[in-house]
N, C-alpha and C positions, 0 to 999 in steps of 0.2 A: 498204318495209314487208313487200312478200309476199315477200323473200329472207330476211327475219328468221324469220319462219313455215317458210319452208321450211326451214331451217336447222335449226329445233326439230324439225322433221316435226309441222308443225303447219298444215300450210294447211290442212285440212278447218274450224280457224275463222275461216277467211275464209267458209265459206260459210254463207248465213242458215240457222240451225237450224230454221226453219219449213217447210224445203224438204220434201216425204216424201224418206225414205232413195233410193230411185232416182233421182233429180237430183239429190242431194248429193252420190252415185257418180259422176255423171255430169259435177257441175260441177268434181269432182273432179281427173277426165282431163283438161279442158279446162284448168284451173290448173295441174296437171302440164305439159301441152303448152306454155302461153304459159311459165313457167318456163324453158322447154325455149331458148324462144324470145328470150329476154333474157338470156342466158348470154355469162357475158364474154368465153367462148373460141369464137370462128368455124367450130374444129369440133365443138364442140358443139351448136350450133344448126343446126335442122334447116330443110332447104329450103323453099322455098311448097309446092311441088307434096307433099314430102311431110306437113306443115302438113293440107292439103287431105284428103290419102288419110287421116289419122289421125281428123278432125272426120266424114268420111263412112264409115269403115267400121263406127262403131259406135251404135247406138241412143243420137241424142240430140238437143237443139230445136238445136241447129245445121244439122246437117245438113237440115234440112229447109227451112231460109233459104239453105242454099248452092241449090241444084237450083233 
C-alpha cells in the first residue's frame, strides 16, 4: 500500500493529520527512509549503518530510542 502512495507522491497521508506539522515532517523522513529501505533494487537500498546515521542526524522521537 505505501508504494502506491509513493507512487502518487502521496505518503504524507499515510501520516495522522493530527500530528502538529513538525512530526509530520518528521514522520515524513522516516517513510521516505523505510521506502528507501524496501526498494526492489539492492542498490537502492541503503545500509544499516547508513539506516542508522539518517534516523540520528536529524531532530526526531527516534533518535532518541536509538542512544
Amino acid at each position: 500500500m505505501a508504494r502506491i502512495y509513493q507512487k502518487r507522491k502521496r505518503l504524507l497521508d499515510l501520516v495522522d493529520p493530527k500530528l502538529p506539522n513538525n512530526c509530520r515532517k518528521q514522520a515524513l523522513e522516516i517513510l521516505d527512509l523505510a521506502m528507501e529501505c524496501i526498494s526492489d533494487s539492492h542498490d537502492l537500498r541503503p545500509t544499516m549503518s547508513n539506516v542508522v546515521n539518517k534516523l540520528t542526524e536529524t531532530e526526531n522521537p527516534v533518535k532518541e530510542m536509538i542512544r
